[in-house]
C-alpha positions as CSV (number, residue, x, y, z in Angstrom):
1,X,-2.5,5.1,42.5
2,X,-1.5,8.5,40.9
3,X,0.1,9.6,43.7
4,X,2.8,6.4,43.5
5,X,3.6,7.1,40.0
6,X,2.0,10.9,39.0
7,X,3.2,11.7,35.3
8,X,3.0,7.9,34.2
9,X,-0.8,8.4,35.9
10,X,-1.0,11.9,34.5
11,X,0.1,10.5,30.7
12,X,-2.6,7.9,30.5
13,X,-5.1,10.4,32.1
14,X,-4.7,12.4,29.3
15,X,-4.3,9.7,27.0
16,X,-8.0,8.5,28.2
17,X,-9.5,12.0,27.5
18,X,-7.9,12.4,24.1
19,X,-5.8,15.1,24.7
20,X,-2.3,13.8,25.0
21,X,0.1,15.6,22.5
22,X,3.0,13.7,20.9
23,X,4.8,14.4,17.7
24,X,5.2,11.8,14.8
25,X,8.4,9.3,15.3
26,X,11.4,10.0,12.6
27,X,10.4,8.3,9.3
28,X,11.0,4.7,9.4
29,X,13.5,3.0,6.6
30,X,12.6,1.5,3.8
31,X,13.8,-1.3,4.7
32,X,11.1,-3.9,3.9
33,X,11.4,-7.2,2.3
34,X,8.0,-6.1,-0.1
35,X,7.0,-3.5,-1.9
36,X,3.7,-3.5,0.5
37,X,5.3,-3.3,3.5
38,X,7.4,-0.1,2.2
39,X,3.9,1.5,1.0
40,X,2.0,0.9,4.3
41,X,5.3,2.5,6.3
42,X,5.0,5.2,4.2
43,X,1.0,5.4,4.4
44,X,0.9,5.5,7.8
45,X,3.8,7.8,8.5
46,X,2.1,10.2,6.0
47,X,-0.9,9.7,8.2
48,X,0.7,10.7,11.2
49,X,2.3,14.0,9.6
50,X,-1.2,15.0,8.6
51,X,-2.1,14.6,11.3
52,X,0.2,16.0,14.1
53,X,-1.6,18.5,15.6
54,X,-4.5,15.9,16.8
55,X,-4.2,14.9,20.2
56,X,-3.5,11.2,20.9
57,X,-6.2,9.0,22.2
58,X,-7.0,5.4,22.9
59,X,-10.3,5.4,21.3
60,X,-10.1,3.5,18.5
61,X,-7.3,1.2,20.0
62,X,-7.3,-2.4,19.9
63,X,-7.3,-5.3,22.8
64,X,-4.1,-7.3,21.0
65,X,-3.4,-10.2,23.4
66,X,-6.3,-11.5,26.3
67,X,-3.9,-14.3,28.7
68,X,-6.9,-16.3,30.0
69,X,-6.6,-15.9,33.9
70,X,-4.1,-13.4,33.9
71,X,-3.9,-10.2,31.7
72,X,-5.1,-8.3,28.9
73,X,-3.5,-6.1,26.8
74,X,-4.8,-3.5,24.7
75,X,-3.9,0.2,23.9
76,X,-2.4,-0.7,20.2
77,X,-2.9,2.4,18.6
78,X,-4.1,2.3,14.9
79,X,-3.8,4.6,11.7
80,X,-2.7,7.7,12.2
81,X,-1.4,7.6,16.1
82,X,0.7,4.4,15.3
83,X,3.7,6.2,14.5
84,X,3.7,8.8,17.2
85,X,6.7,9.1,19.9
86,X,5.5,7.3,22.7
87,X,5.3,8.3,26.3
88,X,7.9,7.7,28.8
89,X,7.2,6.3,32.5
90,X,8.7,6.4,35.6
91,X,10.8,3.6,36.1
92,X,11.6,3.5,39.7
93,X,9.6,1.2,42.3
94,X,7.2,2.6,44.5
95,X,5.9,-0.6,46.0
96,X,2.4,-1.2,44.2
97,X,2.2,-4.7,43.7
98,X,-0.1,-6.8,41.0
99,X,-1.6,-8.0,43.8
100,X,-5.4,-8.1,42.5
101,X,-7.6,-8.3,39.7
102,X,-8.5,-5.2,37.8
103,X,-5.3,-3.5,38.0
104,X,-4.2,-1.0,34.9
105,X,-0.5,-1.0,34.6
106,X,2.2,0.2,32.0
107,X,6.3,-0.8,31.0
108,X,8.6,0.6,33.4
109,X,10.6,3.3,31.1
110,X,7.6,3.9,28.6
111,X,8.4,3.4,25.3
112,X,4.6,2.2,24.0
113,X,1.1,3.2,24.6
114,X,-0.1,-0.3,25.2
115,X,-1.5,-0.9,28.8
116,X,-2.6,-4.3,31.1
117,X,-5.7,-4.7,32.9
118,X,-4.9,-7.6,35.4
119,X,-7.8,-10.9,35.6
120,X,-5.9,-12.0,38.9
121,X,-3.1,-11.4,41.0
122,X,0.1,-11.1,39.0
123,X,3.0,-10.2,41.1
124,X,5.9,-11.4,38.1
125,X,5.1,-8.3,36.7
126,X,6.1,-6.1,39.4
127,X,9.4,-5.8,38.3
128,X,8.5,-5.0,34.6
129,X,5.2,-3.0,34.9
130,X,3.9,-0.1,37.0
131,X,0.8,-0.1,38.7
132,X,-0.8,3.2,38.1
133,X,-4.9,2.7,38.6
134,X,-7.7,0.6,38.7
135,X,-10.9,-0.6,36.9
136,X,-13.8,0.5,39.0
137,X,-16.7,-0.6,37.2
138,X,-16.6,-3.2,34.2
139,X,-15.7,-6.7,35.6
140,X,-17.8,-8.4,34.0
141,X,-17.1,-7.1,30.2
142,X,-13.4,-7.6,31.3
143,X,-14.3,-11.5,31.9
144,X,-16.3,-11.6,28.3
145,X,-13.1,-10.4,26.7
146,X,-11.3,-12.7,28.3
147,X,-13.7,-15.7,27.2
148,X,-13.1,-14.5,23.9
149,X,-11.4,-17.4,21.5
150,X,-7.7,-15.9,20.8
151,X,-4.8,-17.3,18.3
152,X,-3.2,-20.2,19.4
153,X,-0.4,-21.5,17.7
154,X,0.8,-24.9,18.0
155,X,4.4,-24.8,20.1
156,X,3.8,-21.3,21.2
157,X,3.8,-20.7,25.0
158,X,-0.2,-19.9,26.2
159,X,1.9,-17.8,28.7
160,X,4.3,-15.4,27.5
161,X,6.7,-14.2,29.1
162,X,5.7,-11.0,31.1
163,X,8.2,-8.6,29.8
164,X,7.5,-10.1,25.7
165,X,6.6,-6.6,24.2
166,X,5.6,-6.1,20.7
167,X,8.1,-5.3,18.0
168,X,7.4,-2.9,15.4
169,X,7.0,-5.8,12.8
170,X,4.0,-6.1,13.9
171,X,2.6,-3.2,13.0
172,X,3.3,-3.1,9.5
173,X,2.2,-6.4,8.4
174,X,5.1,-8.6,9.9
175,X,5.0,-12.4,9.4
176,X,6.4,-13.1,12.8
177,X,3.5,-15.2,14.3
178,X,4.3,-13.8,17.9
179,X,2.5,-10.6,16.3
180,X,-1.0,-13.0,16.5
181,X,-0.4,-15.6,19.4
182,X,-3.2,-14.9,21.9
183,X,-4.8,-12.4,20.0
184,X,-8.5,-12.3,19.8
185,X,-10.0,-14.2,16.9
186,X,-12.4,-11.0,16.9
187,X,-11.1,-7.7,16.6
188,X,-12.2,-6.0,20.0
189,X,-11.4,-1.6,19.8
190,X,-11.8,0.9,22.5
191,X,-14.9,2.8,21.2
192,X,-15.0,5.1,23.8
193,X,-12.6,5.9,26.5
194,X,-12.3,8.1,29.9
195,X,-11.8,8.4,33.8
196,X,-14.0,8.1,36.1
């Protein structure tokens, strides 16, 4: 797989092993609606500053939305990575399809962290995702994280959109409810993470 797409496979490598170096985004604006959401941009763009010369890693990132049957998505950074630059990807096609389960795969063009592990074949999201690896060993801890209870919200879609990405509202203590829709009811974190 790192041979189809080798500095999106290269990024997450080193993203795995904890030593992928990013600077802090530009300070956000103070543009919140409460006094708390101002404070916790500012916390956690302090955070990051003090921070900047740790490499970013996605050990201690969260699982954020588990689609029974068909995906689950995790890499939200937390605390002091969430406001780092993220990574851009290729964006051109080499052919990889989601033709499988256990597939890892990233946004074409970049622009987040977060990652998908597929549960089954998934070829819609050929033409928003790139497929750049594969679980090897793990199956079955994918499938208890799947059986996991997650957020459902009445009139909400059980199956977003493909291409539905997270806004930055959602970090910062937005009230949108598509921040929470299929997310699990148990907080599930990448304790450790690395390549086999």
């Amino acid at each position: 797989y790192g041979k189809a797409y080798p500095s999106a496979a290269a990024v997450f490598a080193s993203l795995s092993a904890g030593s992928f170096q990013t600077p802090c985004e530009k300070e956000p604006a103070d543009d919140s609606l409460t006094q708390r959401g101002g404070a916790t941009k500012r916390s956690v763009y302090r955070a990051c500053t003090e921070s900047s010369e740790t490499p970013v890693t996605y050990e201690r990132s969260l699982v954020y939305r588990v689609i029974k049957g068909s995906r689950i998505d995790m890499g939200q950074l937390q605390g002091k990575f969430s406001r780092r630059t993220p990574p851009t990807w290729e964006a051109q096609d080499a052919g990889l399809s989601h033709d499988q389960a256990g597939l890892v795969s990233v946004r074409k063009g970049g622009g987040a962290f977060d990652f998908s592990i597929t549960l089954s074949p998934q070829p819609q999201l050929d033409k928003s995702s790139l497929v750049i690896g594969k679980v090897l060993e793990g199956a079955d801890f994918l499938r208890e994280i799947e059986g996991l209870p997650v957020v459902l919200y009445p009139g909400q879609d059980a199956n977003p959109d493909p291409d539905a990405t997270r806004s930055k509202a959602c970090f910062y203590g937005g009230t949108d409810s598509f921040c929470s829709q299929l997310k699990p009811l148990k907080k599930v974190t990448v304790v450790k993470s690395a390549l086999l």
